[in-house]
C-alpha positions in Angstrom: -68.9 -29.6 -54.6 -65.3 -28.5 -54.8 -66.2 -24.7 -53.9 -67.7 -26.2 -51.3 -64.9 -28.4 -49.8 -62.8 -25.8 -50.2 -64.7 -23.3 -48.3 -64.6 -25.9 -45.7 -60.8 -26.1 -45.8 -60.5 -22.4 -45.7 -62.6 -22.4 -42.4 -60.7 -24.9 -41.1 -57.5 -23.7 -41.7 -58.5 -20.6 -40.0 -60.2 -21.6 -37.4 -56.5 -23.8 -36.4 -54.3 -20.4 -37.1 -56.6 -18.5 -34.6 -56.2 -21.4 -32.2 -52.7 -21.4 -32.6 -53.0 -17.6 -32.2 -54.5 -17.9 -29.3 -52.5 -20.5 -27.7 -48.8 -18.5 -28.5 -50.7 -15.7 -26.9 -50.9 -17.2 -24.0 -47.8 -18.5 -23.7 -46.1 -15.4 -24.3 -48.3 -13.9 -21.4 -47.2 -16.7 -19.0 -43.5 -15.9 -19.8 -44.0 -12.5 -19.5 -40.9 -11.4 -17.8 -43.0 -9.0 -15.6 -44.9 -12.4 -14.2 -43.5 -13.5 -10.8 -44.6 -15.9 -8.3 -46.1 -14.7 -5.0 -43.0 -14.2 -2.1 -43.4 -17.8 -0.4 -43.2 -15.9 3.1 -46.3 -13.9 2.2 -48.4 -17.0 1.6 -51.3 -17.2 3.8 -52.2 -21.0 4.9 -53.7 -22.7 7.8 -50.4 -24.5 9.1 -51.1 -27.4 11.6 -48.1 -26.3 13.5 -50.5 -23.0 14.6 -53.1 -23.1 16.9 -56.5 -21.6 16.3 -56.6 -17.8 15.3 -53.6 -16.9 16.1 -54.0 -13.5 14.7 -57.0 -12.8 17.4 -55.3 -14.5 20.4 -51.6 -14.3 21.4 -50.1 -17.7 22.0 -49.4 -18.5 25.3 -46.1 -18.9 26.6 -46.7 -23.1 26.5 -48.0 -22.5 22.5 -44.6 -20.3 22.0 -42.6 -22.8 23.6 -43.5 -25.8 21.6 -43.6 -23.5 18.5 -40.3 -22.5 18.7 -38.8 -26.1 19.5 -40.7 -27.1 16.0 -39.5 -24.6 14.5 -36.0 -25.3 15.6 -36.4 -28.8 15.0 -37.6 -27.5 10.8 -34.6 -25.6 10.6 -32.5 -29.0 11.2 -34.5 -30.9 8.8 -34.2 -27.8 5.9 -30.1 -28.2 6.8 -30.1 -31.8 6.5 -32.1 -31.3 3.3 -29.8 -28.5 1.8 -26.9 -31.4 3.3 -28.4 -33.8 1.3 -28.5 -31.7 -2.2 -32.1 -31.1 -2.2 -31.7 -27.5 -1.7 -35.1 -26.3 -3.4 -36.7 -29.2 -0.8 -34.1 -27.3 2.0 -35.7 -24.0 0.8 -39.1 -24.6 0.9 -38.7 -25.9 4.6 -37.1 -23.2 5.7 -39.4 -20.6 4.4 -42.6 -22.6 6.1 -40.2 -22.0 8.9 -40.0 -18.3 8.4 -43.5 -17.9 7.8 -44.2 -19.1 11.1 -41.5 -17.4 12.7 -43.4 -13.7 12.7 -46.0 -15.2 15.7 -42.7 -15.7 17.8 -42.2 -11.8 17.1 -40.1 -9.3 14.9 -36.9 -10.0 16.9 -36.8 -13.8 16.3 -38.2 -13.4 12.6 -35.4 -11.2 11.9 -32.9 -13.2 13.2 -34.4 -16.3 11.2 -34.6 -14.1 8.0 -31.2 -13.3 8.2 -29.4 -16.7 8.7 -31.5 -18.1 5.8 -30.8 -15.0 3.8 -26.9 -15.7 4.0 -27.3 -19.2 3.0 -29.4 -18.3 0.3 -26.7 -15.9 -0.7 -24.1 -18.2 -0.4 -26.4 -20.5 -3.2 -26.4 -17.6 -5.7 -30.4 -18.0 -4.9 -31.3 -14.3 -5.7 -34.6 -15.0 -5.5 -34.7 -16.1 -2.2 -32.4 -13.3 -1.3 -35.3 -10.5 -3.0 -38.5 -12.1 -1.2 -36.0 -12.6 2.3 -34.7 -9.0 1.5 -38.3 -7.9 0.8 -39.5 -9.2 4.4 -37.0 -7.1 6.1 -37.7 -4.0 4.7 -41.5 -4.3 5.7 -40.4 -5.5 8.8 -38.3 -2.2 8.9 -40.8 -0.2 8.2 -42.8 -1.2 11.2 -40.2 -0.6 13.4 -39.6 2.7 12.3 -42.9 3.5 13.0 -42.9 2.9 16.6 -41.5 6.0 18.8 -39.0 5.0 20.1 -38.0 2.1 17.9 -36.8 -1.0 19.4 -32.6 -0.6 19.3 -32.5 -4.5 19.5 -34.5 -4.9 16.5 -32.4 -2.2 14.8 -29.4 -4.0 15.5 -31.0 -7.3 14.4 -32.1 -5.6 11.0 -28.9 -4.3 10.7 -27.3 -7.7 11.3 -29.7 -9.3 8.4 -29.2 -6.6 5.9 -26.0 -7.4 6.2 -26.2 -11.4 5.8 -28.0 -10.8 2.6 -25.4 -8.2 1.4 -27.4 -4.7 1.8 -25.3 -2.8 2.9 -26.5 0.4 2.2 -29.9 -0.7 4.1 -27.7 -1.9 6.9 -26.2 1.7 7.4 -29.1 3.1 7.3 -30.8 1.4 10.2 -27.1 1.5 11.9 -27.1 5.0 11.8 -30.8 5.2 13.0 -29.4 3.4 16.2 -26.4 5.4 16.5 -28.5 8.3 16.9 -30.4 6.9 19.6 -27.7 5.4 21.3 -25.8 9.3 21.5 -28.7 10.6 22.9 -29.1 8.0 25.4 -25.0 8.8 25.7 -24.3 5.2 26.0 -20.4 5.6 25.1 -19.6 2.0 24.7 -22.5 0.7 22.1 -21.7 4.5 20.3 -18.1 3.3 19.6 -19.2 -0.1 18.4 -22.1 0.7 16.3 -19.0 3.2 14.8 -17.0 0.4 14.5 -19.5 -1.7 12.8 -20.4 1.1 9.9 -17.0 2.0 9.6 -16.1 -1.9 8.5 -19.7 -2.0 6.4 -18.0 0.9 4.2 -14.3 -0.8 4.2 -15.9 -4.3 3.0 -17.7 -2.5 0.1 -14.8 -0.9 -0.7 -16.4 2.8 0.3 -12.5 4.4 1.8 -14.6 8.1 2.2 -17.4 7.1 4.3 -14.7 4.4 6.2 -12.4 6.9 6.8 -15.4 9.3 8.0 -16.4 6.6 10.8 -13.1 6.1 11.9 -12.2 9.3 12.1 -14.8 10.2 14.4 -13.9 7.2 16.7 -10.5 8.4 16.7 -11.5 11.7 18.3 -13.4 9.4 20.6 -10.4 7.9 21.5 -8.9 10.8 21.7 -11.6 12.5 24.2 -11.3 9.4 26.5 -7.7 8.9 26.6 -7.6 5.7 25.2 -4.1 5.4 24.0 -4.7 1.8 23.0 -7.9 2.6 20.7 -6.1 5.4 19.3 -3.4 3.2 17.8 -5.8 1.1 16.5 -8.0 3.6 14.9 -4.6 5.4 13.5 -3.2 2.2 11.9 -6.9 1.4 10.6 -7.2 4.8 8.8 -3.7 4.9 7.3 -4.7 1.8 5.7 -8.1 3.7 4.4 -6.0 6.6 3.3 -3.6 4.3 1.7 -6.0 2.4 -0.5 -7.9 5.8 -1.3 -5.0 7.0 -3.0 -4.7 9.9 -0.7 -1.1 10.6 0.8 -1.4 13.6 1.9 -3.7 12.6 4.5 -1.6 9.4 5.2 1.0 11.0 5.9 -0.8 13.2 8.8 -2.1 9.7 10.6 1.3 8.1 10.1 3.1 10.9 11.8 0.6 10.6 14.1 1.4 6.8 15.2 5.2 7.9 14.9 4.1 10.7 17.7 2.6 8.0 19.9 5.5 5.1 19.4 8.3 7.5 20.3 6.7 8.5 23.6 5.8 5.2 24.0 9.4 4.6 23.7 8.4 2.0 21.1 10.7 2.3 18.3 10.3 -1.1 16.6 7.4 0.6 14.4 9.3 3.0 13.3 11.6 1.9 10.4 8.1 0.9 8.9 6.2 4.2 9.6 9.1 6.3 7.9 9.4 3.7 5.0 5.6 4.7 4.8 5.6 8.4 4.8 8.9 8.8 2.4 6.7 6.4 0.2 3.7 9.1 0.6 6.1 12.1 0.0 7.6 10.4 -3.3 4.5 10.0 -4.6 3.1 14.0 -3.9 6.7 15.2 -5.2 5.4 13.9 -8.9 3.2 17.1 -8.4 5.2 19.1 -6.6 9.1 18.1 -6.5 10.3 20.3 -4.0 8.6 17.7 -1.6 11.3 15.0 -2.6 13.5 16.4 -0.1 11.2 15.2 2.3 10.7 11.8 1.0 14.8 11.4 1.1 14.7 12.3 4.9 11.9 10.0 5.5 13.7 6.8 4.1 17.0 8.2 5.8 15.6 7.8 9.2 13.9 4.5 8.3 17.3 3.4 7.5 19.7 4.4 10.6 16.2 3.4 12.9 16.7 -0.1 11.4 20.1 -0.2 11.4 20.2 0.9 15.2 17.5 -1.7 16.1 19.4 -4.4 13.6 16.6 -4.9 11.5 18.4 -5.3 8.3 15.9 -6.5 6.1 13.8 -3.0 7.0 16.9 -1.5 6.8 18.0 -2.8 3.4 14.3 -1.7 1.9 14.8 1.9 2.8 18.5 1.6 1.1 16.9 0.2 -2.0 14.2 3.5 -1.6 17.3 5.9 -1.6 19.3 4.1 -3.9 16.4 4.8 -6.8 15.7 7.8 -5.8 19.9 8.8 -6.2 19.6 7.2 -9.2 16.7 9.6 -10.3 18.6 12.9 -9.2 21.7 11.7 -11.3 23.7 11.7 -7.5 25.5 8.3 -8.7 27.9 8.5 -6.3 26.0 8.4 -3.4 23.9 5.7 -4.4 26.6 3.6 -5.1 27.3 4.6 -1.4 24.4 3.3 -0.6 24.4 0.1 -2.5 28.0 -0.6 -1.2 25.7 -0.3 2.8 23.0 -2.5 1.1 25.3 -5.3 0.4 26.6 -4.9 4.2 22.5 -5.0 5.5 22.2 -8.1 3.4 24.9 -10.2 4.7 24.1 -9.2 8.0 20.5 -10.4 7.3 21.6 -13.4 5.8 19.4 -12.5 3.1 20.8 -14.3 -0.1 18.2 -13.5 -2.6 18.8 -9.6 -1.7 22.7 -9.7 -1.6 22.0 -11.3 -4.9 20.2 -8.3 -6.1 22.1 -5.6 -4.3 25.7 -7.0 -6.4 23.5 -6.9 -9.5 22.4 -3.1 -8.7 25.9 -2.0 -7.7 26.9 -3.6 -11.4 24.2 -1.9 -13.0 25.3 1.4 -11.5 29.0 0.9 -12.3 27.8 0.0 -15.8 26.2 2.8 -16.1 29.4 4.7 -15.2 31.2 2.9 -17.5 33.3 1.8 -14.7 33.9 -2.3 -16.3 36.8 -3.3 -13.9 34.0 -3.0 -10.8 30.8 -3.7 -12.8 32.8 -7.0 -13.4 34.0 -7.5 -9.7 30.0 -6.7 -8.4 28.5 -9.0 -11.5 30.8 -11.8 -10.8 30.0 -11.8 -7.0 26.3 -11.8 -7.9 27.2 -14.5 -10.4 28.7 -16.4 -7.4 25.7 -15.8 -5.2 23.1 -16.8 -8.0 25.1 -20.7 -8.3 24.9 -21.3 -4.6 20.9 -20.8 -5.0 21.0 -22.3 -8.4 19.0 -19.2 -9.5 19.9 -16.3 -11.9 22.8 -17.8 -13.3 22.0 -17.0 -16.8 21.3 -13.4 -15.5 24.6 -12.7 -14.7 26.4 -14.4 -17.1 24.9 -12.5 -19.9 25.7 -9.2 -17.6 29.2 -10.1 -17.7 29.2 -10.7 -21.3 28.0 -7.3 -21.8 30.7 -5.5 -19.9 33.3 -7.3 -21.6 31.1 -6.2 -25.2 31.5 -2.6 -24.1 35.1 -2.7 -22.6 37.5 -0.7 -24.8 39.6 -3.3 -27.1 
């Protein structure tokens, strides 16, 4: 008898492991990470919004008419949703909206695609974002295989690769209609399909391929004698070259702009340009020093080009330039020359904070010199400066108190 209930216990006990077995079996499979639910916007249903077949039988232009005005009137009710903090209620309306939008055509889908794909993007919804993203690229893929494609679709795939943050897709297709737009030599759409790849790089951070658009719409520019474009284009790629770390090539578009201003008799730009290009030269002489001469004359004629135009602020920046780079060459003298000027360009700003700054450098100068009587006189002006803004007393006081700790007893 007990062999025998024990037998039975033994089955049992099995029979409840395998069953557990089983069950953990299955779970695991349904969790499988490579398990993913079917796009919603590939879903196949009879929609009552649809009229029969539409598949077999275009819709006739009273069918697309009251599709698309319920359609519209489903994209209000998804936002009012989304509005309302029901954003996986928000999404599911929109993508019965989507799925309906492809028997309005490719154009209209796209365009639908890509305003829910920016919204879904804005969610952090990266699902949404791969099915929407999904549905473009077929949709791109059927355009591409029509000679010629359709350049507003292009555009319109271009435009929704972008609102889901492809970018790489979004040149692609921009490139595919730059092509076609040079070969139809339509100049104007050439330049802003340019414009729009050359920004596509710039936002992604991508200075080579910017600089590479821009550059090409400069010799547009150029070729047309757009003076106003070229500016632009200059300014936009000296930027570029400036955040690519690449002075050399800076400094060619900046001298470029300062070409343009002083024919233009525009001098205003100037003091900035120089302060610019002695900036680029500074950094190339760590390489090659004999190119410091040049950064010298650079923040020279930013200086007097200020002074003449009386912008002292700009002109007291391109004082502070030399005055380091004296400082640097051991020429002392002439940069307290220069910081005696700075002090002058200050006042004459009526720029506290800097003549604040510029008594403090002439005192660190004179320090340096172990010249005490005028460190004193420059640290007690700066000390004098620093209580009527009720800022850096403390500064000076303790640089005062060091001169007088290193004056011979």
């Amino acid at each position: 008898m007990l062999r025998r209930l024990s037998k039975i216990i033994t089955a049992t006990t099995t029979f409840l492991l395998l069953c557990n077995s089983v069950t953990l079996a299955q779970t695991e499979k349904s969790q499988s990470p490579d398990q993913f639910p079917p796009s919603p916007l590939e879903i196949n249903t009879v929609d009552p919004l649809l009229p029969r077949n539409p598949e077999n039988q275009p819709l006739s232009a009273q069918q697309r008419q009251q599709l698309e005005a319920a359609l519209d009137k489903l994209n209000q009710e998804a936002t009012a949703k989304l509005q309302a903090g029901d954003t996986q209620g928000a999404f599911n309306t929109w993508n019965r909206e989507l799925r309906l939008r492809r028997y309005l055509g490719a154009l209209q889908e796209v365009q639908a695609l890509g305003r829910v794909g920016a919204i879904a993007y804005q969610k952090n919804d990266r699902l949404e974002v791969q099915y929407i993203t999904e549905r473009i690229q077929k949709i791109q893929k059927q355009a591409q295989s029509q000679k010629p494609p359709d350049l507003d679709l292009l555009q319109a795939l271009g435009q929704a690769y972008q609102q889901v943050r492809s970018p790489q897709n979004a040149v692609d297709v921009y490139n595919q209609a730059l092509a076609m737009f040079r070969q139809q030599q339509n100049a104007a759409k050439e330049v802003e399909t340019l414009q729009t790849i050359g920004n596509l790089h710039l936002d992604w951070f991508d200075y080579p391929k910017a600089a590479a658009s821009y550059e090409q719409l400069l010799k547009l520019a150029v070729a047309s004698g757009d003076s106003t474009s070229q500016v632009t284009y200059l300014q936009q790629l000296a930027y570029i070259y400036e955040q690519a770390k690449q002075p050399q090539q800076a400094i060619k578009i900046r001298n470029q702009l300062v070409q343009i201003y002083q024919n233009q008799n525009n001098l205003t730009q100037l003091p900035n340009l120089k302060l610019a290009i002695g900036s680029d030269y500074e950094s190339l002489a760590r390489e090659n020093p004999n190119l410091l001469q040049e950064a010298f004359a650079n923040y020279q004629q930013a200086y007097t080009t200020a002074w003449q135009l009386q912008q002292y602020v700009r002109a007291g920046e391109a004082l502070q330039k030399l005055i380091a780079l004296y400082r640097s060459q051991g020429q002392i003298e002439e940069a307290l020359q220069a910081s005696q000027i700075l002090i002058q360009s200050q006042q004459l700003a009526s720029n506290f904070y800097g003549l604040m700054n510029a008594y403090d450098l002439m005192g660190q100068i004179y320090l340096e010199r172990k010249n005490y009587p005028q460190a004193l006189t420059a640290f007690h002006k700066g000390l004098e400066v620093a209580q009527q803004l009720k800022y850096e007393e403390n500064h000076f006081s303790e640089q005062i108190k060091k001169v007088y700790g290193q004056m011979p007893q």
